[in-house]
Biopython code that builds the backbone (N, CA, C, O; Angstrom):
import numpy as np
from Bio.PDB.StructureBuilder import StructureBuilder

atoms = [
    (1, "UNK", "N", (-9.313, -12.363, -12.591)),
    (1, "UNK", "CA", (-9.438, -11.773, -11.273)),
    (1, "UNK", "C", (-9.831, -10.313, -11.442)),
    (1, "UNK", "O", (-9.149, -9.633, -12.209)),
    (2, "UNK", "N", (-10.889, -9.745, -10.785)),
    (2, "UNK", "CA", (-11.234, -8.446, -10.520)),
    (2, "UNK", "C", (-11.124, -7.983, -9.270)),
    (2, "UNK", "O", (-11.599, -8.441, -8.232)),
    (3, "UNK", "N", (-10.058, -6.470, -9.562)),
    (3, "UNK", "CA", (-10.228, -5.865, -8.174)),
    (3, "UNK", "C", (-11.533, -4.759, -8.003)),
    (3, "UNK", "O", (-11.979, -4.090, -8.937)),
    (4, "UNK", "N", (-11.928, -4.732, -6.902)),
    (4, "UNK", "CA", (-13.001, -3.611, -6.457)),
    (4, "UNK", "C", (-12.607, -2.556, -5.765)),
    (4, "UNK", "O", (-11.634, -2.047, -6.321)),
    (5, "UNK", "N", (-13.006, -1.846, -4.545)),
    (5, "UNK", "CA", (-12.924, -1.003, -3.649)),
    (5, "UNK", "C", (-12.347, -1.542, -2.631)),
    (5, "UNK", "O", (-11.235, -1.099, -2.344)),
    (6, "UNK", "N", (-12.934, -2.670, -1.774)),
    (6, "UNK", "CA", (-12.660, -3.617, -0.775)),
    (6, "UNK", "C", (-13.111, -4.831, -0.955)),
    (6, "UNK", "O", (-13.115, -5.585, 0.018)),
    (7, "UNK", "N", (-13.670, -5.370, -2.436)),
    (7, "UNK", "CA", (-13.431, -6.505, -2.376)),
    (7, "UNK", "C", (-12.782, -7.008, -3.488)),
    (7, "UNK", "O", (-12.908, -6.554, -4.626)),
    (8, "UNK", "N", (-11.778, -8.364, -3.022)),
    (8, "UNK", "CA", (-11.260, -9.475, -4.370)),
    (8, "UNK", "C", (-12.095, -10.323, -4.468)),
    (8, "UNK", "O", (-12.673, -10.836, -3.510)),
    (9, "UNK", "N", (-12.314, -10.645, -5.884)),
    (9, "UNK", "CA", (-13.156, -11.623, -6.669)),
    (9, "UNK", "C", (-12.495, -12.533, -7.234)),
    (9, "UNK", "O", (-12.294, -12.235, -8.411)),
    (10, "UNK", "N", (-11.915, -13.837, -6.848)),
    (10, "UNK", "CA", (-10.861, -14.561, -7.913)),
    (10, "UNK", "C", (-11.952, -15.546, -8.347)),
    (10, "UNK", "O", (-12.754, -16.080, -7.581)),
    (11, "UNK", "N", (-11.854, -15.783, -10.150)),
    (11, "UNK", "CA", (-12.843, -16.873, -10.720)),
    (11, "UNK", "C", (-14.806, -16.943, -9.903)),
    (11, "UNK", "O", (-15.561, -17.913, -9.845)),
    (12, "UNK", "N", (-14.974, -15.862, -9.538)),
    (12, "UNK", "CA", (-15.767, -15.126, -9.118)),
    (12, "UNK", "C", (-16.565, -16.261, -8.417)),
    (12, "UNK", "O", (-17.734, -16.590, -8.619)),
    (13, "UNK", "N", (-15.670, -16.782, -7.552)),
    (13, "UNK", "CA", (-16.432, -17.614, -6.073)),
    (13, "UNK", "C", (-15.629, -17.068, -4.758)),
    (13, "UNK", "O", (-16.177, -17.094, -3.656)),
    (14, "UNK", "N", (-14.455, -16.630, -4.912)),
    (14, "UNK", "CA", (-13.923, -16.700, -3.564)),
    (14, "UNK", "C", (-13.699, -15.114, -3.562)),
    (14, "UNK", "O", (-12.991, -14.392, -4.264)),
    (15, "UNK", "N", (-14.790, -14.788, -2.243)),
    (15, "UNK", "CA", (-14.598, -13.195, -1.934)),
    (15, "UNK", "C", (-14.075, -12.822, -0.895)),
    (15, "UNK", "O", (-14.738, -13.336, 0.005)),
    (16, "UNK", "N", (-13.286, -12.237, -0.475)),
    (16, "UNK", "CA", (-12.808, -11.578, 0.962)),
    (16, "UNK", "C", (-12.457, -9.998, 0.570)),
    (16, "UNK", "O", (-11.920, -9.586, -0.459)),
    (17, "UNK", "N", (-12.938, -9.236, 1.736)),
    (17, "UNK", "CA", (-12.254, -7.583, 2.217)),
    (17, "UNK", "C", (-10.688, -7.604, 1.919)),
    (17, "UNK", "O", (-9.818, -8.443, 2.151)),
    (18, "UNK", "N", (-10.678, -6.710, 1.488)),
    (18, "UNK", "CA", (-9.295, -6.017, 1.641)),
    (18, "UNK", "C", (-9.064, -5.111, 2.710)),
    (18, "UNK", "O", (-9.684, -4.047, 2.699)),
    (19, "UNK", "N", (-8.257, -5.367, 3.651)),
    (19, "UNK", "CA", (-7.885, -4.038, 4.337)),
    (19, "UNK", "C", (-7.334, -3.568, 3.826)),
    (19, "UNK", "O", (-6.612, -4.168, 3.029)),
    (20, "UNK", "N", (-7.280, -1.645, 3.971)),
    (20, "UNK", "CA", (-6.022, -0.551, 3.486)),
    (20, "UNK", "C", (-5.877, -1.068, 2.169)),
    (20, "UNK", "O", (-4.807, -1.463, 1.706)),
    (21, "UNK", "N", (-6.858, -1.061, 1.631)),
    (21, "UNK", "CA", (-7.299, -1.380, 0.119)),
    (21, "UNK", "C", (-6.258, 0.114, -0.592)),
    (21, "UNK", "O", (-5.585, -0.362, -1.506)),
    (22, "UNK", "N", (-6.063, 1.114, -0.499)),
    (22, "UNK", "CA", (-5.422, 2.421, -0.748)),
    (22, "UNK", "C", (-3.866, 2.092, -0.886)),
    (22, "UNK", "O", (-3.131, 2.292, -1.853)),
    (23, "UNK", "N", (-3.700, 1.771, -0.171)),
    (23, "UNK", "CA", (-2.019, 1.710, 0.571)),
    (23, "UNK", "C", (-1.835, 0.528, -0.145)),
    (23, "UNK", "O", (-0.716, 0.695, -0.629)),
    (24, "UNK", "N", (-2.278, -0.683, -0.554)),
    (24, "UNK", "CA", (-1.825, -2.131, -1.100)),
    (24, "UNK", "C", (-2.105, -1.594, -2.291)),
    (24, "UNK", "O", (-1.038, -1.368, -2.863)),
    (25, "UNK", "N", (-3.041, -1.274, -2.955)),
    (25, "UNK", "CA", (-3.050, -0.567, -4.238)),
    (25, "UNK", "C", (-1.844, -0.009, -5.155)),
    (25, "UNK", "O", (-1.329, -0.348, -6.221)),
    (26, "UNK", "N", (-1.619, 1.195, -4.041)),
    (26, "UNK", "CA", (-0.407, 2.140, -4.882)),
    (26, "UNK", "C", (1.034, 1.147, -4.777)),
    (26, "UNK", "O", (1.779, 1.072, -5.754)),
    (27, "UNK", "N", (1.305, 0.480, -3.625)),
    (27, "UNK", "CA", (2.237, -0.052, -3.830)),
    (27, "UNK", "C", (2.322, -1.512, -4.826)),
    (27, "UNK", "O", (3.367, -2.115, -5.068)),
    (28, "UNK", "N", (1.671, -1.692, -5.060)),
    (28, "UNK", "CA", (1.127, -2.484, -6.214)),
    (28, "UNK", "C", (1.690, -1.994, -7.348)),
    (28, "UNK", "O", (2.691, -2.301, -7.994)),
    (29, "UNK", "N", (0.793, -1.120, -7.464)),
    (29, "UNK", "CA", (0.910, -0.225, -8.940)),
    (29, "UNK", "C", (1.775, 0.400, -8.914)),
    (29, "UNK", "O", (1.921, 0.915, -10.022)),
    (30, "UNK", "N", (2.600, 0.727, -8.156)),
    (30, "UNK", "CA", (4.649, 1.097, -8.346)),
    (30, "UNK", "C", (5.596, 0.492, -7.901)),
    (30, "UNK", "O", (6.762, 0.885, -7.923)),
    (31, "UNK", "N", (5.010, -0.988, -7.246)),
    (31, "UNK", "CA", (5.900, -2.100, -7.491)),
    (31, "UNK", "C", (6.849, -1.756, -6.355)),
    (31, "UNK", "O", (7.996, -1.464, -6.691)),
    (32, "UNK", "N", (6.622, -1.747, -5.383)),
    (32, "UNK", "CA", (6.781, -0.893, -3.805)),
    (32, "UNK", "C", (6.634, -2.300, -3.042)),
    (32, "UNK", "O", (5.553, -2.865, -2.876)),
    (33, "UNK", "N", (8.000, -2.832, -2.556)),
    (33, "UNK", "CA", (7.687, -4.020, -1.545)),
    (33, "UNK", "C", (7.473, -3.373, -0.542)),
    (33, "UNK", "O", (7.724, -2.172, -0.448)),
    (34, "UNK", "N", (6.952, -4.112, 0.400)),
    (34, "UNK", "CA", (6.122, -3.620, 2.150)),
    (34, "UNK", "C", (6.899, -3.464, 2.654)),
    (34, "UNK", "O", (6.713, -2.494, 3.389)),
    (35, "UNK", "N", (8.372, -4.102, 2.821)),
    (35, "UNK", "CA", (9.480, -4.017, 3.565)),
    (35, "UNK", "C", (10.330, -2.399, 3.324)),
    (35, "UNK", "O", (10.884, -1.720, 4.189)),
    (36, "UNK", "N", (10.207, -2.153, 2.043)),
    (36, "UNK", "CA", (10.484, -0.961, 1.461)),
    (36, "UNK", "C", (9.528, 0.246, 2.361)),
    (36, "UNK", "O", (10.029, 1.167, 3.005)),
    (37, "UNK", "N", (8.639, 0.083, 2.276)),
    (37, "UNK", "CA", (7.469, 0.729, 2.591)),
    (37, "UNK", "C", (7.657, 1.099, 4.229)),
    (37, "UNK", "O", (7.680, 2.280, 4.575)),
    (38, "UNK", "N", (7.792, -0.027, 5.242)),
    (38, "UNK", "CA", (8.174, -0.226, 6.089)),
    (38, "UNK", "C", (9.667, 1.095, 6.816)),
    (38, "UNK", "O", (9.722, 1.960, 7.690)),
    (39, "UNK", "N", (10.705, 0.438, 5.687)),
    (39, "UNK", "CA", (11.940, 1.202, 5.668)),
    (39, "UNK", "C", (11.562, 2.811, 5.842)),
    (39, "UNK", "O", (12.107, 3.571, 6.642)),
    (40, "UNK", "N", (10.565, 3.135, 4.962)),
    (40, "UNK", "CA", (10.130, 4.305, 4.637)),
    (40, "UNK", "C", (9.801, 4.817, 6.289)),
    (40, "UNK", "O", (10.358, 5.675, 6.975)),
    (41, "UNK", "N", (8.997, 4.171, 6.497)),
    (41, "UNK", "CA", (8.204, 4.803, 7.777)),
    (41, "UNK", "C", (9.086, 4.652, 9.415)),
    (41, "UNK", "O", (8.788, 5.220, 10.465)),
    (42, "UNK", "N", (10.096, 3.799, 9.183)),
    (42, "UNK", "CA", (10.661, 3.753, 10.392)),
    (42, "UNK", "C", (10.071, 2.534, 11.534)),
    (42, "UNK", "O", (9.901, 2.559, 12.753)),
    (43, "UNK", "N", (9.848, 1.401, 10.394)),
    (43, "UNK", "CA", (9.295, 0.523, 11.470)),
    (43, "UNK", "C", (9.443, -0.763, 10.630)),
    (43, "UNK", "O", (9.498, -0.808, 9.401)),
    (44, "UNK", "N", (9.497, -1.758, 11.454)),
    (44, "UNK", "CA", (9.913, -3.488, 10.960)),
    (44, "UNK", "C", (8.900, -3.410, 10.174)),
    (44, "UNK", "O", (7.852, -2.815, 10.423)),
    (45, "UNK", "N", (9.192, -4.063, 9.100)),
    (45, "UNK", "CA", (8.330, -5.122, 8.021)),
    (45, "UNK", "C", (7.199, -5.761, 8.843)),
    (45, "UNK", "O", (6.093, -5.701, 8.305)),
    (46, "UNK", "N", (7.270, -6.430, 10.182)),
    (46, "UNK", "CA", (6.471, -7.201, 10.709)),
    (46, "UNK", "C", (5.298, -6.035, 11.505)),
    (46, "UNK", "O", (4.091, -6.239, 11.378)),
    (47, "UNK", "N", (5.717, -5.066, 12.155)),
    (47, "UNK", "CA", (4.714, -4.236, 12.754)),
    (47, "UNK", "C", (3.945, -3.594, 11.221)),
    (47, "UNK", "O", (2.721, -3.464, 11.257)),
    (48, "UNK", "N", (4.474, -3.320, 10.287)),
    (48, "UNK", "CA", (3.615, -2.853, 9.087)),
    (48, "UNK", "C", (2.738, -3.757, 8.674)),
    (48, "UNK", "O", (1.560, -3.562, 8.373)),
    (49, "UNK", "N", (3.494, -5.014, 8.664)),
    (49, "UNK", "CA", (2.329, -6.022, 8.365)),
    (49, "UNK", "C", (1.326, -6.013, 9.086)),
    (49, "UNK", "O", (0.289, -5.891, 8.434)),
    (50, "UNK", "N", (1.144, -6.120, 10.555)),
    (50, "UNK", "CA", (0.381, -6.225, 11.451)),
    (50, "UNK", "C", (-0.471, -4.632, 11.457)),
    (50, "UNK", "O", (-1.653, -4.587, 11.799)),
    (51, "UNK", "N", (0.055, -3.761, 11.169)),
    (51, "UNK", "CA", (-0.825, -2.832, 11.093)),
    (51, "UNK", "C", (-1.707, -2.913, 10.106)),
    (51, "UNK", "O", (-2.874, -2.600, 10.342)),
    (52, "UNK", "N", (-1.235, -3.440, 8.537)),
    (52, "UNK", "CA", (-2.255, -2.999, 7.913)),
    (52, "UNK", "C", (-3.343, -4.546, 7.768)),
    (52, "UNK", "O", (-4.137, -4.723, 6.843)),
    (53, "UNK", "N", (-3.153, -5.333, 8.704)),
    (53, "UNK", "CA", (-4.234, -5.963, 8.874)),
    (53, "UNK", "C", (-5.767, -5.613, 9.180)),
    (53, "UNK", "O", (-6.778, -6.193, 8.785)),
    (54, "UNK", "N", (-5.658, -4.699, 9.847)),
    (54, "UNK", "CA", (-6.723, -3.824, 10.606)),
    (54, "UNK", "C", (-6.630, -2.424, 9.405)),
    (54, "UNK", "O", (-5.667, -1.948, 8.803)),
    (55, "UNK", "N", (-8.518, -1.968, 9.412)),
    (55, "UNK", "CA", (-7.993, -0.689, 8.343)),
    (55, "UNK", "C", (-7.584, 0.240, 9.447)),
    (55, "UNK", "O", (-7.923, 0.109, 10.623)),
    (56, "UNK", "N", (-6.652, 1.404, 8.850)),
    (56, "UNK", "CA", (-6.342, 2.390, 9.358)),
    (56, "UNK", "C", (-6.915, 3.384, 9.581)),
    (56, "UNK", "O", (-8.057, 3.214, 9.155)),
    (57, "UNK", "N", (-6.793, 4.641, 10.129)),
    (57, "UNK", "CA", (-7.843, 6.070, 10.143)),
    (57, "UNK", "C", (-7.102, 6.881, 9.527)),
    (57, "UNK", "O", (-5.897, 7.130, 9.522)),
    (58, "UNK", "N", (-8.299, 7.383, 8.833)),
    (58, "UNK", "CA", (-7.742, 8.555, 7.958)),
    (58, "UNK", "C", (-6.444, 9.064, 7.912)),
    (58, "UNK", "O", (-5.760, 9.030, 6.889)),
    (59, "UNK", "N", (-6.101, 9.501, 8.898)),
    (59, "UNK", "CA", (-5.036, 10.898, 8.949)),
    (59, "UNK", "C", (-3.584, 9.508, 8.600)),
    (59, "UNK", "O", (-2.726, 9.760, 7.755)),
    (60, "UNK", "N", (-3.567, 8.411, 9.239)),
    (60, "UNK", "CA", (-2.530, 7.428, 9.111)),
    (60, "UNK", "C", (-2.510, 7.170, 7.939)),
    (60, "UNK", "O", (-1.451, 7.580, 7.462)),
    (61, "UNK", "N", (-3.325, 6.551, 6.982)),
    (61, "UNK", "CA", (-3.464, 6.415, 6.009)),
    (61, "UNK", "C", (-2.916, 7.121, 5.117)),
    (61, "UNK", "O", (-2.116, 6.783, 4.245)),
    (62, "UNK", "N", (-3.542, 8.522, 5.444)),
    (62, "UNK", "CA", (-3.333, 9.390, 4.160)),
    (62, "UNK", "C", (-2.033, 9.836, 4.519)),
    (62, "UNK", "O", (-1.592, 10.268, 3.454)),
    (63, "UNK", "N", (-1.246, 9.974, 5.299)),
    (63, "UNK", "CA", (0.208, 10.003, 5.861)),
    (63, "UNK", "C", (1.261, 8.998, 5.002)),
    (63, "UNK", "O", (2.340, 9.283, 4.483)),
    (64, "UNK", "N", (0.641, 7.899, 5.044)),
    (64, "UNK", "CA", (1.316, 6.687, 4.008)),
    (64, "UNK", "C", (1.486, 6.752, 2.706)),
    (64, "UNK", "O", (2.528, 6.466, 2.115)),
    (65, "UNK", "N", (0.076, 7.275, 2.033)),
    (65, "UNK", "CA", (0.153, 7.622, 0.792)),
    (65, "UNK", "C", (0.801, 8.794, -0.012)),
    (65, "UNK", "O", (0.982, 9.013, -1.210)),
    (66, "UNK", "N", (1.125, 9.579, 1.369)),
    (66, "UNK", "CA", (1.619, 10.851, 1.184)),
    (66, "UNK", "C", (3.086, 10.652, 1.093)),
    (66, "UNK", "O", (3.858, 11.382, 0.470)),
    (67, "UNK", "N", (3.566, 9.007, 2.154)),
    (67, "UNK", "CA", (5.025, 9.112, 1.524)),
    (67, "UNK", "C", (5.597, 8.374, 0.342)),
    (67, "UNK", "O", (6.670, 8.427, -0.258)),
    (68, "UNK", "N", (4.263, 7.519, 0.201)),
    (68, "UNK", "CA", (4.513, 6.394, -1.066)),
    (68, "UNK", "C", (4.795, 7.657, -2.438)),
    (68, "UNK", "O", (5.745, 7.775, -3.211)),
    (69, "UNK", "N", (3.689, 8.353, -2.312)),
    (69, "UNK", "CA", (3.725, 9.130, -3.917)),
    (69, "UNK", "C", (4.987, 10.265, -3.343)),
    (69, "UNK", "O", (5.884, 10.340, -4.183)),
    (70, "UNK", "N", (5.152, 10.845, -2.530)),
    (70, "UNK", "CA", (6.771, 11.193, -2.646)),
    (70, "UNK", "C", (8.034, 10.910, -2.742)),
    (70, "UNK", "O", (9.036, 11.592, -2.955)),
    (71, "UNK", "N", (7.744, 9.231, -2.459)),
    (71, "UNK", "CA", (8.688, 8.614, -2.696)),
    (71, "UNK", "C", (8.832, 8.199, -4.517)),
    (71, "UNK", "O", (9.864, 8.232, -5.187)),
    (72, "UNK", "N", (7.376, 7.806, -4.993)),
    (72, "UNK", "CA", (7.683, 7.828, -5.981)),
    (72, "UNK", "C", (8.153, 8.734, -7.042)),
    (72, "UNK", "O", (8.833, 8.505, -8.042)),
    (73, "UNK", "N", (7.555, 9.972, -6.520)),
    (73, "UNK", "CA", (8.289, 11.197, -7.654)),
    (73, "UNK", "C", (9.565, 11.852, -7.342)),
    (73, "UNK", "O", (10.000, 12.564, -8.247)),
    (74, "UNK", "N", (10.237, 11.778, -6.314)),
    (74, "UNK", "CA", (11.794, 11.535, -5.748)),
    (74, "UNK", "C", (12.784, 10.722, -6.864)),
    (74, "UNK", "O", (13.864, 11.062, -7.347)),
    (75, "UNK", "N", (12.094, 9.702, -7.034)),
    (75, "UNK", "CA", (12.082, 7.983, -7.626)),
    (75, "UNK", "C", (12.325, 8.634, -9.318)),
    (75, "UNK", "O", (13.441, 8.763, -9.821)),
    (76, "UNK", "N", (10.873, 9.026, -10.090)),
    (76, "UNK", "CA", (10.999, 9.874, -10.524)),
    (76, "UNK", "C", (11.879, 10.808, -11.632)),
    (76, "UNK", "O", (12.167, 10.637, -12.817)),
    (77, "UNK", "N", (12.201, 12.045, -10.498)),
    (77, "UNK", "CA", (12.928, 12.974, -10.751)),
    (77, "UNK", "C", (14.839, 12.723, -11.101)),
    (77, "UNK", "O", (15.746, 13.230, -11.760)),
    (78, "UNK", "N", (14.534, 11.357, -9.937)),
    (78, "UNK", "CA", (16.184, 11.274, -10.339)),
    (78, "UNK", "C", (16.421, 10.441, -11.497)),
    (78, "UNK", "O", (17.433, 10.586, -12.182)),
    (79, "UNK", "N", (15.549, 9.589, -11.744)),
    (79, "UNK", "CA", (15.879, 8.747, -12.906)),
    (79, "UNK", "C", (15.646, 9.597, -14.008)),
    (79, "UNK", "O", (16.342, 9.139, -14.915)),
    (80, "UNK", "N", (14.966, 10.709, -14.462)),
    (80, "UNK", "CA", (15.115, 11.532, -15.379)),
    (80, "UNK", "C", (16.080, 12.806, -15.707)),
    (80, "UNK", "O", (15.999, 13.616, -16.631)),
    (81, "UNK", "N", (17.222, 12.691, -14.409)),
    (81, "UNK", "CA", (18.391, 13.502, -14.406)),
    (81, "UNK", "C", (19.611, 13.373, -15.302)),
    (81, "UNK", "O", (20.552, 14.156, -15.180)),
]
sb = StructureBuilder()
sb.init_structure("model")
sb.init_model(0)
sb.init_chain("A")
sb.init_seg("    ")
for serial, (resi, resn, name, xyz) in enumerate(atoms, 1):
    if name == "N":
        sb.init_residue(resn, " ", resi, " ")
    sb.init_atom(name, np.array(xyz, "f"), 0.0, 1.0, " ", f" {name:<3s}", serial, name[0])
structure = sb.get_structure()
């Protein structure tokens, strides 16, 4: 499987978009459940889901990522105390 920008390639026949390709990424790559993510922002698991169906605009986006990576170096700082 290869990831792209906005698209997945599995066994390189079946392609679909990614929405909020950014935001599924990082929490990916720090192992960040959505529900967590969710917790973070002050809203059900189910409205997060439903949001990031649709891509987001900028400023939302980058708001998200802004709490994922503070959350992760929070994350971080204390485990190296």
């Amino acid at each position: 499987m290869s990831i792209s920008r906005q698209v997945v390639v599995v066994n390189e026949l079946e392609v679909r978009l990614v929405q909020n390709f950014e935001i599924k990424t990082e929490l990916l790559r720090n192992r960040i459940q959505q529900y967590k993510l969710a917790e973070w922002l002050g809203v059900s698991e189910w409205t997060l889901s439903r949001q990031l169906r649709k891509e987001l605009d900028e400023v939302t986006k980058n708001h998200i990522l802004n709490i994922i990576r503070k959350k992760v170096e929070d994350n971080a700082s204390a485990n190296s105390d």
